[in-house]
ZABAGU-30732 format. One record per residue: residue in three letters; chain; x, y, z of N, C-alpha, C in turn. Coordinates in nm, 3 decimals, decimal comma. Layout:
BEGIN
+-----+---+---------+---------+---------+---------+---------+---------+---------+---------+---------+
:   r : c :     n.x :     n.y :     n.z :    ca.x :    ca.y :    ca.z :     c.x :     c.y :     c.z :
+-----+---+---------+---------+---------+---------+---------+---------+---------+---------+---------+
: ALA : A :       X :       Y :       Z :       X :       Y :       Z :       X :       Y :       Z :
...
+-----+---+---------+---------+---------+---------+---------+---------+---------+---------+---------+
//
This chain:
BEGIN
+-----+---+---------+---------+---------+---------+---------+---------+---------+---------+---------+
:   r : c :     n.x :     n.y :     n.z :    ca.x :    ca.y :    ca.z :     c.x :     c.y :     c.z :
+-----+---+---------+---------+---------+---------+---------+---------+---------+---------+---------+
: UNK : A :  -0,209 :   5,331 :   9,709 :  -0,299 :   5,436 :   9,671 :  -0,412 :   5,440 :   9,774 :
: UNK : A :  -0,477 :   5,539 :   9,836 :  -0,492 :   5,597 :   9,950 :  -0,661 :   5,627 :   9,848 :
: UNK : A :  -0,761 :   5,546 :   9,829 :  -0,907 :   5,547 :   9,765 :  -1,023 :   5,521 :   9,889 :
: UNK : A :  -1,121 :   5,625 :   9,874 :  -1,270 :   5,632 :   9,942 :  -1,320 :   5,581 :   9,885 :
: UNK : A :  -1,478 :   5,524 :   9,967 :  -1,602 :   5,499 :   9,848 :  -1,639 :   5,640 :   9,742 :
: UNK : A :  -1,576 :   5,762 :   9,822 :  -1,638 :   5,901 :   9,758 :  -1,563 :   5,943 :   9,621 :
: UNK : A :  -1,472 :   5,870 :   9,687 :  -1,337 :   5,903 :   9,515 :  -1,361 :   5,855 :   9,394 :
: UNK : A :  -1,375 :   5,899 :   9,324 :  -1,391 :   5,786 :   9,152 :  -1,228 :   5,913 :   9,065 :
: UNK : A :  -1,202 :   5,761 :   8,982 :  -1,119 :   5,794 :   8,924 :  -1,107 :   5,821 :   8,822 :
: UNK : A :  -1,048 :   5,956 :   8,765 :  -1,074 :   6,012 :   8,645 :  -1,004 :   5,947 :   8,557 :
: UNK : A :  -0,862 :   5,997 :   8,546 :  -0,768 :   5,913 :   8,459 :  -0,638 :   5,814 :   8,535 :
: UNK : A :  -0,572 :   5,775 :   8,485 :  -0,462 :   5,679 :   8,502 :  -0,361 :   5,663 :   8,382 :
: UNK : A :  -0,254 :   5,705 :   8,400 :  -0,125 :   5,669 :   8,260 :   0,029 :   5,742 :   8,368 :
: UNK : A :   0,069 :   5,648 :   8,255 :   0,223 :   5,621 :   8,251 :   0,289 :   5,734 :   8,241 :
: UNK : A :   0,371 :   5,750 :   8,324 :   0,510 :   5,888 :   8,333 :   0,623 :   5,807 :   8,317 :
: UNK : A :   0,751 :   5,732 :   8,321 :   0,829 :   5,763 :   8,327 :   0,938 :   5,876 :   8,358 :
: UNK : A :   1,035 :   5,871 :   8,445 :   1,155 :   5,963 :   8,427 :   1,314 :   5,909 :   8,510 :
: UNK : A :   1,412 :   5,979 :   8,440 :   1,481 :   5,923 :   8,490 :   1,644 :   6,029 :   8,495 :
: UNK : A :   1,729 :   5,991 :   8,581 :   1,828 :   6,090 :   8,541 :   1,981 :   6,007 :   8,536 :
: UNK : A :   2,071 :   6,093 :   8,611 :   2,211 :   6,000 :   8,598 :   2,218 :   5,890 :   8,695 :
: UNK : A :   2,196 :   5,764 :   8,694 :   2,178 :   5,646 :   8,782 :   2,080 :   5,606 :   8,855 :
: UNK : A :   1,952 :   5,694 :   8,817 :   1,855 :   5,648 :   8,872 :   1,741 :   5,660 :   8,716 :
: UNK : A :   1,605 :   5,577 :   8,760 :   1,480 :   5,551 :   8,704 :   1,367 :   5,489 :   8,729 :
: UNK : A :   1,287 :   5,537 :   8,720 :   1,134 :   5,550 :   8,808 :   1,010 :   5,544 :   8,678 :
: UNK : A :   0,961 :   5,410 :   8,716 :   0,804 :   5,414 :   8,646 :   0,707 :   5,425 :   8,729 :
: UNK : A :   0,649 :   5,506 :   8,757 :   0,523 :   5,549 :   8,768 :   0,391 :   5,531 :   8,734 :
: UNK : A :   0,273 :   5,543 :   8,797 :   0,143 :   5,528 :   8,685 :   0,097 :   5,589 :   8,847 :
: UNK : A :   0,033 :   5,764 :   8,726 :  -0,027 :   5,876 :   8,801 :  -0,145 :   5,844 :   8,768 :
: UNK : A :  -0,222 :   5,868 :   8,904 :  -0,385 :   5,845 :   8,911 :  -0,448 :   5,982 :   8,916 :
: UNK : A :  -0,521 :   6,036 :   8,825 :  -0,611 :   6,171 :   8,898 :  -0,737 :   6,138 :   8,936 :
: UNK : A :  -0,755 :   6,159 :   9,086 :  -0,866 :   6,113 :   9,130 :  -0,958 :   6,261 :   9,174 :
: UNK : A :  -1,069 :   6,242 :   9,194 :  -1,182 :   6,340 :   9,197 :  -1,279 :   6,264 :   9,309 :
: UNK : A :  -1,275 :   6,365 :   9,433 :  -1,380 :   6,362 :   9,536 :  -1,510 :   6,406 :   9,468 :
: UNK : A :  -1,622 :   6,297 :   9,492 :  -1,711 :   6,292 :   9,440 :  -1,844 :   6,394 :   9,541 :
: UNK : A :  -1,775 :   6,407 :   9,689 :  -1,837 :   6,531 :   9,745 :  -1,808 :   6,707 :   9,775 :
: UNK : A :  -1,662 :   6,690 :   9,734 :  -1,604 :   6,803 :   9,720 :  -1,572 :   6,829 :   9,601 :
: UNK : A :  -1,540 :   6,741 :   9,511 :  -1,515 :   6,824 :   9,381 :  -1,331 :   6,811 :   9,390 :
: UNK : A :  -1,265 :   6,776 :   9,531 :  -1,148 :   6,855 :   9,526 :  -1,098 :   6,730 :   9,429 :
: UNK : A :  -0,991 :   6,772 :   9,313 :  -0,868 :   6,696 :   9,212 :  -0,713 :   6,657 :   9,310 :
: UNK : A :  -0,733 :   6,533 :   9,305 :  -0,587 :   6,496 :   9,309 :  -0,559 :   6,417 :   9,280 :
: UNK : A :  -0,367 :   6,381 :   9,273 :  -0,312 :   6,325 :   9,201 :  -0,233 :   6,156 :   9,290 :
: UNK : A :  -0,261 :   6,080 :   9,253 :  -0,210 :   5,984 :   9,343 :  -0,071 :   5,928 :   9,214 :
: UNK : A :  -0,020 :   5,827 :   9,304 :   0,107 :   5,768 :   9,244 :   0,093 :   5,637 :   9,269 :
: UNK : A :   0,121 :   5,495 :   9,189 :   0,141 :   5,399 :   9,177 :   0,296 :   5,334 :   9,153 :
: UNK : A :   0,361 :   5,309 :   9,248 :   0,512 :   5,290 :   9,240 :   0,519 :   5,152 :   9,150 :
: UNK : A :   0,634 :   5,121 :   9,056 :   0,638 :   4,983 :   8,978 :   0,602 :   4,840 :   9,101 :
: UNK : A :   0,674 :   4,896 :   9,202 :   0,675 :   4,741 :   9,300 :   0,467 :   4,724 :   9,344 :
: UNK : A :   0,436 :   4,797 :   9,292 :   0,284 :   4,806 :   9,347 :   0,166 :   4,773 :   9,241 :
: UNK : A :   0,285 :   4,788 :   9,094 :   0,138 :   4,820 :   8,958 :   0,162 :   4,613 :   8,941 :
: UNK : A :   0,014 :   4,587 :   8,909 :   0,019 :   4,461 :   8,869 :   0,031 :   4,433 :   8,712 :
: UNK : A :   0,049 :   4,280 :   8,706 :   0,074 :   4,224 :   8,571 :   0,017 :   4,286 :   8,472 :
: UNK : A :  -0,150 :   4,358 :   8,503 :  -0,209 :   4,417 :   8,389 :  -0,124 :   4,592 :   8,332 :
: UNK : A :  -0,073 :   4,636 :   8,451 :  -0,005 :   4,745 :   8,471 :   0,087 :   4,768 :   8,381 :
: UNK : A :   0,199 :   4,691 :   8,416 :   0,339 :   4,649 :   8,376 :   0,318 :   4,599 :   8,170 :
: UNK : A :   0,203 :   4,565 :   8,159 :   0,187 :   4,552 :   8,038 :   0,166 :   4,635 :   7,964 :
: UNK : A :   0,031 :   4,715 :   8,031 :  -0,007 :   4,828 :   7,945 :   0,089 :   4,990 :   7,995 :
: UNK : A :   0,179 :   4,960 :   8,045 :   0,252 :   5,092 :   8,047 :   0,309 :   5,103 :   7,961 :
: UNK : A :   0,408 :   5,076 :   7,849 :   0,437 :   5,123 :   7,741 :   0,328 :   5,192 :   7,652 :
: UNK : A :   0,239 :   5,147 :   7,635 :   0,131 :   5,190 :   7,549 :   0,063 :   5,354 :   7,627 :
: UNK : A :   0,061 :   5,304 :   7,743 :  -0,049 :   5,433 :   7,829 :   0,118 :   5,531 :   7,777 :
: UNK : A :   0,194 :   5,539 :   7,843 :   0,337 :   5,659 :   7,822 :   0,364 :   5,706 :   7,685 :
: UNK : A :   0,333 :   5,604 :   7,558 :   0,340 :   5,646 :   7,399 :   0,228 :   5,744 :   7,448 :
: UNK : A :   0,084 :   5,700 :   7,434 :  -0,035 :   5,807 :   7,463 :  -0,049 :   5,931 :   7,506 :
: UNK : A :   0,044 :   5,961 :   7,613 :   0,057 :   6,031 :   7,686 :   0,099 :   6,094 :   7,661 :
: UNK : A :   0,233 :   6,086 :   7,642 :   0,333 :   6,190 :   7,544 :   0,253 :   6,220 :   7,441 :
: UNK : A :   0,196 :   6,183 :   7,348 :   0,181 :   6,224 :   7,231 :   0,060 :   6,325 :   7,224 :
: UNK : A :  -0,019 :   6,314 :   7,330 :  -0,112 :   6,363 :   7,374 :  -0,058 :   6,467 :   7,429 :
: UNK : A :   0,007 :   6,506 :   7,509 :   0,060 :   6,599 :   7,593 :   0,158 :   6,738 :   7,505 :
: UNK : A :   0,219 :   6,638 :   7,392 :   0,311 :   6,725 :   7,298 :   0,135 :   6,775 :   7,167 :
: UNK : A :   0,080 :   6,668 :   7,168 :  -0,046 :   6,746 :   7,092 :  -0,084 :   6,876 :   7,184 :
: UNK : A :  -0,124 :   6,884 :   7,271 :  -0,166 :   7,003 :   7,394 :  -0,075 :   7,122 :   7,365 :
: UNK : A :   0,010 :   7,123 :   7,436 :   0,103 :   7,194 :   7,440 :   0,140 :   7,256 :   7,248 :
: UNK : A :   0,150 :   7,151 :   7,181 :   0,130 :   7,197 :   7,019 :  -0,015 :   7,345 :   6,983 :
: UNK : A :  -0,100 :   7,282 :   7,026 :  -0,223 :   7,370 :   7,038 :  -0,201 :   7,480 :   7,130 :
: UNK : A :  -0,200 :   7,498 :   7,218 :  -0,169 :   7,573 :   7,312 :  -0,057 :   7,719 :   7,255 :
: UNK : A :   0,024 :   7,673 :   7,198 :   0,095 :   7,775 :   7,150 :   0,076 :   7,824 :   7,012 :
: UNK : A :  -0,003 :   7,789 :   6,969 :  -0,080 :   7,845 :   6,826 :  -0,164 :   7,904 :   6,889 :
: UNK : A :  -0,259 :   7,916 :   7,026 :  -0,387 :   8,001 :   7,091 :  -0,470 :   7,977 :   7,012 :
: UNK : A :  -0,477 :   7,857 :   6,887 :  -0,631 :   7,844 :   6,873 :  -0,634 :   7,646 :   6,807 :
: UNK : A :  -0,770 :   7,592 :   6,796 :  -0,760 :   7,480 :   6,740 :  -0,703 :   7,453 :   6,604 :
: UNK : A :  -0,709 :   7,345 :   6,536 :  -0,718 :   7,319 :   6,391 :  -0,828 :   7,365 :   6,349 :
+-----+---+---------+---------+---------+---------+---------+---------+---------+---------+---------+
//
């Protein structure tokens, strides 16, 4: 992962995906230039995430999903609860 002193990091969680003979864990970083403002997205490959990583990725990917299917739930109703 490719970090400035200018970068601070917004979020961090777990993707998973996978298809016919292959599978890939991930842990997407959204990072935010703290002089531009500009958003992006970095990637953390498994051979790279440490022991604390590898632990809490099941948990960050439940979150995520569930969070993401909450969004998208809202989103197509066009209004809150």
């Amino acid at each position: 992962m490719n970090l400035t002193e200018h970068d601070h990091i917004i979020t961090a969680f777990a993707d998973s995906a996978s298809g016919p003979g292959w599978a890939n864990h991930p842990i997407w970083v959204i990072v935010r230039d703290k002089n531009t403002g500009v958003i992006r997205q970095e990637c953390i490959q498994p051979d790279e995430q440490t022991d604390e990583m590898e632990i809490l990725y099941k948990v960050s990917q439940v979150a995520h999903r569930a969070m993401t299917n909450a969004v998208e739930s809202q989103s197509k109703l066009g209004r809150p609860k």
